[in-house]
C-alpha positions, 0 to 999 in steps of 0.5 A: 453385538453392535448397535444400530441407531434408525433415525426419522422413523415416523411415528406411525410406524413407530406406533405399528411396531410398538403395537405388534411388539405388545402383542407378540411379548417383545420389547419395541428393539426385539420386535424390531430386529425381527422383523428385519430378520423376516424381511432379510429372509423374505429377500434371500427366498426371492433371490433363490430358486424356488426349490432345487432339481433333487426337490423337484425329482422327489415330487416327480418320483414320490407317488411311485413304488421302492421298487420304480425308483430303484429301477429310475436309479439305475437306468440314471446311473447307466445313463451317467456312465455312458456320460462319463464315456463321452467326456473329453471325446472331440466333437463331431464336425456338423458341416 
């Protein structure tokens, strides 16, 4: 593992980080490095969406019975096929 070496922290901040280290049980580098971890991943869930389509579908499709899903799954996979009928068909002309 590498070394990493922050300069003209201020003391201040020093001291914030010092006194959540103590209460959390970790040493001043530990308490560090955590709270770099957090904000790296506060950043990513920022950059990222939200949550995904399949997340979104679930919560559309959770307050229905087995059988209603199963019955959505294949009117989608119905809907996929005749998809995959239309792929690689020229356009029509909409002149």
């Amino acid at each position: 593992m590498g070394d990493m070496l922050i300069r003209n922290v201020s003391d201040a901040m020093k001291r914030d980080i010092a006194a959540r280290a103590d209460k959390n049980g970790r040493s001043l580098s530990d308490e560090t490095k955590a709270l770099l971890q957090k904000a790296m991943l506060s950043d990513k869930a920022e950059a990222s969406p939200q949550r995904s389509a399949l997340d979104a579908m679930r919560e559309v499709l959770l307050p229905f019975s087995d059988e209603e899903r199963d019955a959505f799954s294949r009117m989608m996979d119905e809907v996929e096929a005749e998809r995959k009928k239309d792929f690689g068909r020229p356009l029509e002309d909409f002149e």
